[in-house]
N, C-alpha and C positions, 0 to 999 in steps of 0.2 A: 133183881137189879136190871137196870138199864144194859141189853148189847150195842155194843163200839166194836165199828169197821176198822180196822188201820190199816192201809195200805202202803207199803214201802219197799221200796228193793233194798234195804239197808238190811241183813239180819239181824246188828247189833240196835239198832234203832226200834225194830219190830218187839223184839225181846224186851228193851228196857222199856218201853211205852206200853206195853203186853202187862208188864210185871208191876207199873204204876197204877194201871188202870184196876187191875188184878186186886191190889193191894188196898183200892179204894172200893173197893165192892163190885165193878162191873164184871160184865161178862163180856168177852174178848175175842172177836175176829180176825186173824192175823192174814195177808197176805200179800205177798212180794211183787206181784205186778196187777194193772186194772182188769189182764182178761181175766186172772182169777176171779176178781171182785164181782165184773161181770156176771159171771155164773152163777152168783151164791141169787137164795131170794134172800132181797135188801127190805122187806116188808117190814120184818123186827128188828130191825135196827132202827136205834137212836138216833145215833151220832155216827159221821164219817169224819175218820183221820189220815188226810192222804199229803204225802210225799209230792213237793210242787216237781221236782228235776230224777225224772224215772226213766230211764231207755226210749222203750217204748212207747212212750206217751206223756205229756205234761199236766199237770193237776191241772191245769184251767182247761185240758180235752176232758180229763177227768168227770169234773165237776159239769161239763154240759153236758155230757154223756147221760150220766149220771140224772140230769135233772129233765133233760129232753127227749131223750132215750126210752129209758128207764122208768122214770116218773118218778123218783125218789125224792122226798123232800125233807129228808133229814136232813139237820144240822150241819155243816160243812166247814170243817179246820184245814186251811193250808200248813202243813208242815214245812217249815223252809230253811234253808240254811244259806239261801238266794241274797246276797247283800243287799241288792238294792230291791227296797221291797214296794217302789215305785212301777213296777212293771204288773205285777200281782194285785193291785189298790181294783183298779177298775173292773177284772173279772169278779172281784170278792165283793164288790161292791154292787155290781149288777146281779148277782145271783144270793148277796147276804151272807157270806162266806165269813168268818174269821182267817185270821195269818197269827200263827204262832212260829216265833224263831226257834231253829235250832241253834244250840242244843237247849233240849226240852226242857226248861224246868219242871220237875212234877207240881208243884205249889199252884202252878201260873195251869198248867194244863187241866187239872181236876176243876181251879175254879173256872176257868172258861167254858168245862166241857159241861158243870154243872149247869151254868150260865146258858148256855143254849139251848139244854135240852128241856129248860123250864120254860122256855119263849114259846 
């Protein structure tokens, strides 16, 4: 199956997105901030599920990082719990990002994540 990055400083967040993903067959990269993510090779990865409001860093540094950095062109989910999701529209949209709200529904996430990784 398909490996999924998830990125989040949330432990409880990590865990239950870990445990959905898990549970739908993938295989699962868990980790709480981007310099981890950094380090990993991002080559077999899918899909990235990153945390937009993290410490150290915002999912839209994330995601250029990520994609101009790095060269990574997997699939990209903002995870957000950010209300106004008018701020987040234009980086997602220059780079082809999805935004899924917190909190997660598993239902809405498996089919998204299925949804992108087939594009």
């Amino acid at each position: 199956m398909p490996t999924v990055l998830v990125i989040d400083d949330d432990l409880f967040v990590l865990a239950t997105v870990g445990d959905t993903l898990r549970g739908a067959g993938y295989t699962v990269l868990t980790v709480q901030s981007p310099a981890e993510a950094f380090h990993l090779d991002l080559s077999g990865v899918a899909a990235i599920l990153c945390d937009y409001n993290m410490p150290e860093m915002n999912g839209s540094d994330v995601l250029v990082a990520m994609r101009e950095l790095q060269e990574c062109r997997a699939p990209f989910i903002f995870l957000t719990g950010h209300s106004d999701l008018d701020d987040l529209l234009p980086v997602a949209i220059r780079y082809g990002a999805e935004l899924l709200p917190k909190p997660v529904d598993a239902s809405e996430l498996t089919r998204l994540l299925r949804k992108q990784i087939a594009a």
